[in-house]
VMD Tcl script that builds the backbone (N, CA, C; Angstrom):
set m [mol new atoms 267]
animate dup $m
set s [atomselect $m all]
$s set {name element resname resid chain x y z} {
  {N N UNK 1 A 0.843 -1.178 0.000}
  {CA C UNK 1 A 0.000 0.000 0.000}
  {C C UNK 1 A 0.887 1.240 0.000}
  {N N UNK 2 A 0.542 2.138 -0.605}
  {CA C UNK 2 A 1.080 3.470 -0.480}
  {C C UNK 2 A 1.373 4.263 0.930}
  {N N UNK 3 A 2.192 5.111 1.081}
  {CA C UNK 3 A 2.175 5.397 2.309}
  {C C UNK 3 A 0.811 6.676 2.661}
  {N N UNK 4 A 0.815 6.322 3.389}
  {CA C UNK 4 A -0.757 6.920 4.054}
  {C C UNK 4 A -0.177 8.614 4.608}
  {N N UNK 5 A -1.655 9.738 4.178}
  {CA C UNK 5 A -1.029 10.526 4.951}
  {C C UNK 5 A -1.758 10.932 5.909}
  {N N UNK 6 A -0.639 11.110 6.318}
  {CA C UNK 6 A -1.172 11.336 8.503}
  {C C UNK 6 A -2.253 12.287 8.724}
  {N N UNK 7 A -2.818 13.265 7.689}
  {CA C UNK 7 A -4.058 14.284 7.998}
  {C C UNK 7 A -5.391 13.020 7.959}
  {N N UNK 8 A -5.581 12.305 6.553}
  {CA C UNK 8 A -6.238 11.683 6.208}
  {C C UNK 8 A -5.947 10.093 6.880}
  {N N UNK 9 A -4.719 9.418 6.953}
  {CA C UNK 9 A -4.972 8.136 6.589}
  {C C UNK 9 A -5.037 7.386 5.857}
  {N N UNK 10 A -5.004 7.918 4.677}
  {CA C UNK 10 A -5.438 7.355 3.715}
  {C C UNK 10 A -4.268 6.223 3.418}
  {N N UNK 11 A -5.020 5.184 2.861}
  {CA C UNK 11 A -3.620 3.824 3.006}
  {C C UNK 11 A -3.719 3.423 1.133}
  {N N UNK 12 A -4.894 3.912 0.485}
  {CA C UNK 12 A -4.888 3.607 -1.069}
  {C C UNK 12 A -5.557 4.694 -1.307}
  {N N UNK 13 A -5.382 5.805 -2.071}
  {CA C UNK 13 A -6.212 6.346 -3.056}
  {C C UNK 13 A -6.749 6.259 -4.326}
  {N N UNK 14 A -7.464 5.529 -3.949}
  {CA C UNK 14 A -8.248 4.393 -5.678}
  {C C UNK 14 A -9.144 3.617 -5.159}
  {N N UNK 15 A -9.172 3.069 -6.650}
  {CA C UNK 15 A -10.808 2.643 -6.411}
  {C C UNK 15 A -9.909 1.109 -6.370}
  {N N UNK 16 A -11.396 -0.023 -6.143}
  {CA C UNK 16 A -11.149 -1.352 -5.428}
  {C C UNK 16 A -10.421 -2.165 -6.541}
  {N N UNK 17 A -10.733 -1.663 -7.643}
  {CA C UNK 17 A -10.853 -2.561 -9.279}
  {C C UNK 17 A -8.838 -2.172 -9.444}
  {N N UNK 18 A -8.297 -0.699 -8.810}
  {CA C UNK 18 A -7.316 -0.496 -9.367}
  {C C UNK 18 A -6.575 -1.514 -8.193}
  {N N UNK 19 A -6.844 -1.822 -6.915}
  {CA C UNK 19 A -6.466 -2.212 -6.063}
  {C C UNK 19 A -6.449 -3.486 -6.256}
  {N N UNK 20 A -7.442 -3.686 -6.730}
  {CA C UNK 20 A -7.174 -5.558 -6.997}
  {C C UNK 20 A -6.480 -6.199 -7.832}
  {N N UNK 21 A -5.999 -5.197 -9.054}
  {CA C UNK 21 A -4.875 -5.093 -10.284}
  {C C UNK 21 A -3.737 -5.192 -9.403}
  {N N UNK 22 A -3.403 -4.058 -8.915}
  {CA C UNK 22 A -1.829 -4.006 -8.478}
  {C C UNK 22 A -1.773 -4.924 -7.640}
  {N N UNK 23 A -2.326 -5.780 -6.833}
  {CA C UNK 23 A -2.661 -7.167 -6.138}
  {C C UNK 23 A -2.325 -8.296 -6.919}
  {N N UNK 24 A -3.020 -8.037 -7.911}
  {CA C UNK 24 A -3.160 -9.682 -8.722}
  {C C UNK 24 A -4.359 -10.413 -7.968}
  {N N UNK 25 A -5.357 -9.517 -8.023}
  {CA C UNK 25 A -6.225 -10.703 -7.077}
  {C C UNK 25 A -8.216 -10.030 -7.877}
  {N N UNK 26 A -8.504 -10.820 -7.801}
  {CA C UNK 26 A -10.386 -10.076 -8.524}
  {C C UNK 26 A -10.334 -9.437 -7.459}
  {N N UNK 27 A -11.596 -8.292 -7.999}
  {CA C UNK 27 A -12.118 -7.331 -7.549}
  {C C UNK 27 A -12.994 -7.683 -6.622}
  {N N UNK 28 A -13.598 -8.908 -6.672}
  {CA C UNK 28 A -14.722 -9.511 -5.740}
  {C C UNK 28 A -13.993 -10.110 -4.729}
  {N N UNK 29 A -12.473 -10.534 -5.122}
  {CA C UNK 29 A -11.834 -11.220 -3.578}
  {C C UNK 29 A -11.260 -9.836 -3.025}
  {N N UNK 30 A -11.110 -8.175 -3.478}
  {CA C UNK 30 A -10.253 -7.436 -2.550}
  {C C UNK 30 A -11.794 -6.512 -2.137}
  {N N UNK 31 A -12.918 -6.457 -2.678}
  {CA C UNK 31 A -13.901 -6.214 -2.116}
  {C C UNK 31 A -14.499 -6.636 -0.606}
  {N N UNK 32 A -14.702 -8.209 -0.924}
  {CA C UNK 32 A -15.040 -9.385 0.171}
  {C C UNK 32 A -13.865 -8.580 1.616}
  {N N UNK 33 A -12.845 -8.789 1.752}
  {CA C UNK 33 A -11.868 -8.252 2.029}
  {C C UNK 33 A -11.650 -6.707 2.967}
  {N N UNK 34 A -12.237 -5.681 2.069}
  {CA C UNK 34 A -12.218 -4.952 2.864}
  {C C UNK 34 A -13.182 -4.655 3.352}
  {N N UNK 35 A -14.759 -5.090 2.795}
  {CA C UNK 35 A -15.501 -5.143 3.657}
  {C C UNK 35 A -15.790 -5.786 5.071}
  {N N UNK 36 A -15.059 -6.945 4.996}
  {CA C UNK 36 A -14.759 -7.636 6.236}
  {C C UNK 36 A -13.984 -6.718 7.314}
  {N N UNK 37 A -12.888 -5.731 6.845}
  {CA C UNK 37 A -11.975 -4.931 7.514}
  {C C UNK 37 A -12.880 -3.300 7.795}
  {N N UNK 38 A -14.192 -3.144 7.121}
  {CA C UNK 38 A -14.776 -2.511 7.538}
  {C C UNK 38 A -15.497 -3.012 8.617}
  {N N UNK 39 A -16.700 -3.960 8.733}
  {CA C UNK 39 A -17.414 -4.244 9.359}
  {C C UNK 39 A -16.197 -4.277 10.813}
  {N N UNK 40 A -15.462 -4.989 10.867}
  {CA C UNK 40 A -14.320 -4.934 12.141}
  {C C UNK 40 A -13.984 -3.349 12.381}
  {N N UNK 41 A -14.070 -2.101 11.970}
  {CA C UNK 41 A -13.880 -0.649 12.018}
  {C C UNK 41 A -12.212 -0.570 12.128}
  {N N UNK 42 A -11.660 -1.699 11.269}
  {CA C UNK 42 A -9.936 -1.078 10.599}
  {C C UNK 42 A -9.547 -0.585 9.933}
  {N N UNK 43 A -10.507 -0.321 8.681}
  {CA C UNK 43 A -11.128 0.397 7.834}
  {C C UNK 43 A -11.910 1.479 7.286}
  {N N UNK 44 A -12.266 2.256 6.693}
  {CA C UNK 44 A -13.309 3.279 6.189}
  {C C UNK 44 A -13.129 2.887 4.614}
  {N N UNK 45 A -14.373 2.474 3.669}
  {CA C UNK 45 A -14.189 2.489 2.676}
  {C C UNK 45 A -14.662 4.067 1.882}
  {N N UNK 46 A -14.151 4.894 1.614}
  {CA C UNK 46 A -14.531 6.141 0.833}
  {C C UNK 46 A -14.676 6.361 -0.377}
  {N N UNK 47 A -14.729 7.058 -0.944}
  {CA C UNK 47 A -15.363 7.529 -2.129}
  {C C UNK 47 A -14.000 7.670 -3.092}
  {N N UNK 48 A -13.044 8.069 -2.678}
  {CA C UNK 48 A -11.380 8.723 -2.633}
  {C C UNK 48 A -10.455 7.338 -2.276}
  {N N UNK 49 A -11.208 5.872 -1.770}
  {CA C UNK 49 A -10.387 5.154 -1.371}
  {C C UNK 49 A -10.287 4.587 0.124}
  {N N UNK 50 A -9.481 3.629 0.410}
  {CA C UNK 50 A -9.399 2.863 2.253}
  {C C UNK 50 A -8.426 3.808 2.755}
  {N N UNK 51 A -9.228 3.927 3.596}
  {CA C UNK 51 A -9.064 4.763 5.204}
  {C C UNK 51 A -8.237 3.918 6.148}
  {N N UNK 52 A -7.239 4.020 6.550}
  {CA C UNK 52 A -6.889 3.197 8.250}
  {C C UNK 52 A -7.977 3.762 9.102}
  {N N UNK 53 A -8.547 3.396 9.587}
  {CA C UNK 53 A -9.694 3.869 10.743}
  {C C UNK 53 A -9.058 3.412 11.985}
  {N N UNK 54 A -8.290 2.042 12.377}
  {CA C UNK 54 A -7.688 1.793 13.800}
  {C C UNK 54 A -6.369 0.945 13.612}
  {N N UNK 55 A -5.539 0.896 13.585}
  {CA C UNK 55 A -4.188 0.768 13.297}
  {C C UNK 55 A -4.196 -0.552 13.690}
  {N N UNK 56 A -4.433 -0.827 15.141}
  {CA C UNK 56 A -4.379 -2.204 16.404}
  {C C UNK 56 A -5.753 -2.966 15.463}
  {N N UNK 57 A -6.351 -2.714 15.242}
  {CA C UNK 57 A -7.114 -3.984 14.622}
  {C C UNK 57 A -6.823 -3.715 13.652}
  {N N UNK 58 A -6.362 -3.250 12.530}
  {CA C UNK 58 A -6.172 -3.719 11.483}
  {C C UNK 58 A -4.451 -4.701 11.319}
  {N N UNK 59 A -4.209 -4.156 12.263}
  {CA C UNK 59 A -2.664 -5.329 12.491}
  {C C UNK 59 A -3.274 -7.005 12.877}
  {N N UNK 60 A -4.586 -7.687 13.824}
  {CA C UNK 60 A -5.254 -7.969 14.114}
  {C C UNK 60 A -5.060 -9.633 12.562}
  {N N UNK 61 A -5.366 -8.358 11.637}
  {CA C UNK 61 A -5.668 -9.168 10.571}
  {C C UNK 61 A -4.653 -9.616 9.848}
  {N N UNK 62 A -3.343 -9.487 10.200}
  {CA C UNK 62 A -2.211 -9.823 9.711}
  {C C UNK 62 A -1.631 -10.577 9.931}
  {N N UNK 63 A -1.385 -11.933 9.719}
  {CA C UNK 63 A -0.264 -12.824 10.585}
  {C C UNK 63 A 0.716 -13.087 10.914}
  {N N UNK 64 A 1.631 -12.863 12.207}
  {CA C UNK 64 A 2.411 -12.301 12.702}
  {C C UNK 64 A 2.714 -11.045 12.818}
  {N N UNK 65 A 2.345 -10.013 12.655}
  {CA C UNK 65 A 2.309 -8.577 12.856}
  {C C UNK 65 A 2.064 -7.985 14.132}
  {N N UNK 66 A 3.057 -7.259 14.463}
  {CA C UNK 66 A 2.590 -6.302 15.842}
  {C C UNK 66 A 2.437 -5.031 15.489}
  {N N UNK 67 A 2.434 -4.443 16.409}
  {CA C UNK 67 A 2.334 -2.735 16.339}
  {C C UNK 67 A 3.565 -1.887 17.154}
  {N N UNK 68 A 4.144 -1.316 15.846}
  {CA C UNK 68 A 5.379 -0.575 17.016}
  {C C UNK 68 A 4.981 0.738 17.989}
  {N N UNK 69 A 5.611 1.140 18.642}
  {CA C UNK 69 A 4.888 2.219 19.084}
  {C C UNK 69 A 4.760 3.488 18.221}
  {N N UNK 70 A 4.457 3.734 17.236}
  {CA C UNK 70 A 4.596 4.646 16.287}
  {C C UNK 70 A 3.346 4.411 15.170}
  {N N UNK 71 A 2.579 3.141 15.609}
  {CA C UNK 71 A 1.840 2.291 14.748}
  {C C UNK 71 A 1.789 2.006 14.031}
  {N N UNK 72 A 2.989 1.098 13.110}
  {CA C UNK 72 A 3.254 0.712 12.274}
  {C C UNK 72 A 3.250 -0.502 12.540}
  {N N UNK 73 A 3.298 -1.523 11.316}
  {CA C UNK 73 A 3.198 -3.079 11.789}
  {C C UNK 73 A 4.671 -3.054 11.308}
  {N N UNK 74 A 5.018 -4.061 12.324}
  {CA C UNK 74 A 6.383 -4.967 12.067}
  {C C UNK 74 A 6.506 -6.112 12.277}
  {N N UNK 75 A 7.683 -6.740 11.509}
  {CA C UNK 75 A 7.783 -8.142 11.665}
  {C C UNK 75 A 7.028 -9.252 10.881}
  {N N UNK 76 A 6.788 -8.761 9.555}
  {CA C UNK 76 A 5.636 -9.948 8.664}
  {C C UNK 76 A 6.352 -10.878 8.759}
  {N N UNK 77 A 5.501 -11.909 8.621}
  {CA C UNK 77 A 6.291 -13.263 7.735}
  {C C UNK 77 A 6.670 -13.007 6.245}
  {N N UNK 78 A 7.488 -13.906 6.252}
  {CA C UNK 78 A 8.010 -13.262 4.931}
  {C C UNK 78 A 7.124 -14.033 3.645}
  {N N UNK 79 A 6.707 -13.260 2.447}
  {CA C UNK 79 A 5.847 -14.251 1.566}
  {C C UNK 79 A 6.465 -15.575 1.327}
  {N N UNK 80 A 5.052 -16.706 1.528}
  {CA C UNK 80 A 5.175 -17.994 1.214}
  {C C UNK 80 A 5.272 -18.426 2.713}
  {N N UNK 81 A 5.355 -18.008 3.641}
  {CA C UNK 81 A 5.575 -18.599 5.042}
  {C C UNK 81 A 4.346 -19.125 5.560}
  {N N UNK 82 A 4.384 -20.156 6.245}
  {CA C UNK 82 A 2.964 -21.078 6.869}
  {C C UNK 82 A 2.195 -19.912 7.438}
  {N N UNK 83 A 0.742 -19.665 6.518}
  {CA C UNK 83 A -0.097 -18.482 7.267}
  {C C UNK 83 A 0.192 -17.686 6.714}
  {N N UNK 84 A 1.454 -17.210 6.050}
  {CA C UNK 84 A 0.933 -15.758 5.377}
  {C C UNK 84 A 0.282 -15.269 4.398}
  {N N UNK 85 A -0.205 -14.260 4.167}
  {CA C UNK 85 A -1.330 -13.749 3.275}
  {C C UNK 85 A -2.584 -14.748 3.894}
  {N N UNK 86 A -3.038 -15.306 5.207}
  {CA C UNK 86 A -3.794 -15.855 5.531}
  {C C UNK 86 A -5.048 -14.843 6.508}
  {N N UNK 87 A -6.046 -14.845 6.175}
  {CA C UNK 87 A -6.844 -13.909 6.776}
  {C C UNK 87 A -7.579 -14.999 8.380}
  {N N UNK 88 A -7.715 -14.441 9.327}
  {CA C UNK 88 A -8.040 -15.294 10.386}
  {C C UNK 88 A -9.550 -14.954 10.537}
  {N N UNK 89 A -10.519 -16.207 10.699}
  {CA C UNK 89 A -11.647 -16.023 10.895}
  {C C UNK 89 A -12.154 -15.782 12.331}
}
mol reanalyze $m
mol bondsrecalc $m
mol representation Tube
mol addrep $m
């Protein structure tokens, strides 16, 4: 994701269709997705694009991820690792 700016938050400015391109993933699996990360309020979906709405739950959804004190996540697994890119139900 782009870096977000700190007035807004903003973590993508675009729409879901451009988001699911630079992904490699359909529009209906990065939809599904952040609506799930809305309904949880880690999210804001806008008009302009996804919002960080709460930093600590949206780390939540990451596997292995913490929060530094600065709220940033650190520490992913690295791609291909048992669980990553794995969403927890």
């Amino acid at each position: 994701m782009l870096e977000e700016d700190p007035r807004r938050r903003t973590a993508w400015p675009g729409s879901q269709d451009e988001l699911a391109r630079a992904l490699g993933l359909s529009r209906v699996t990065v939809n599904r997705a952040l609506n799930r990360l809305s309904r949880a309020a880690a999210v804001r979906l806008t008009p302009g694009g996804v919002v960080v709405a709460d930093r600590s739950r949206l780390a939540e959804f990451t596997p292995g991820a913490r929060t530094s004190a600065r709220g940033s996540a650190v520490d992913l697994p690295p791609a291909g690792a048992a669980g990553a890119g794995r969403v927890s139900r």
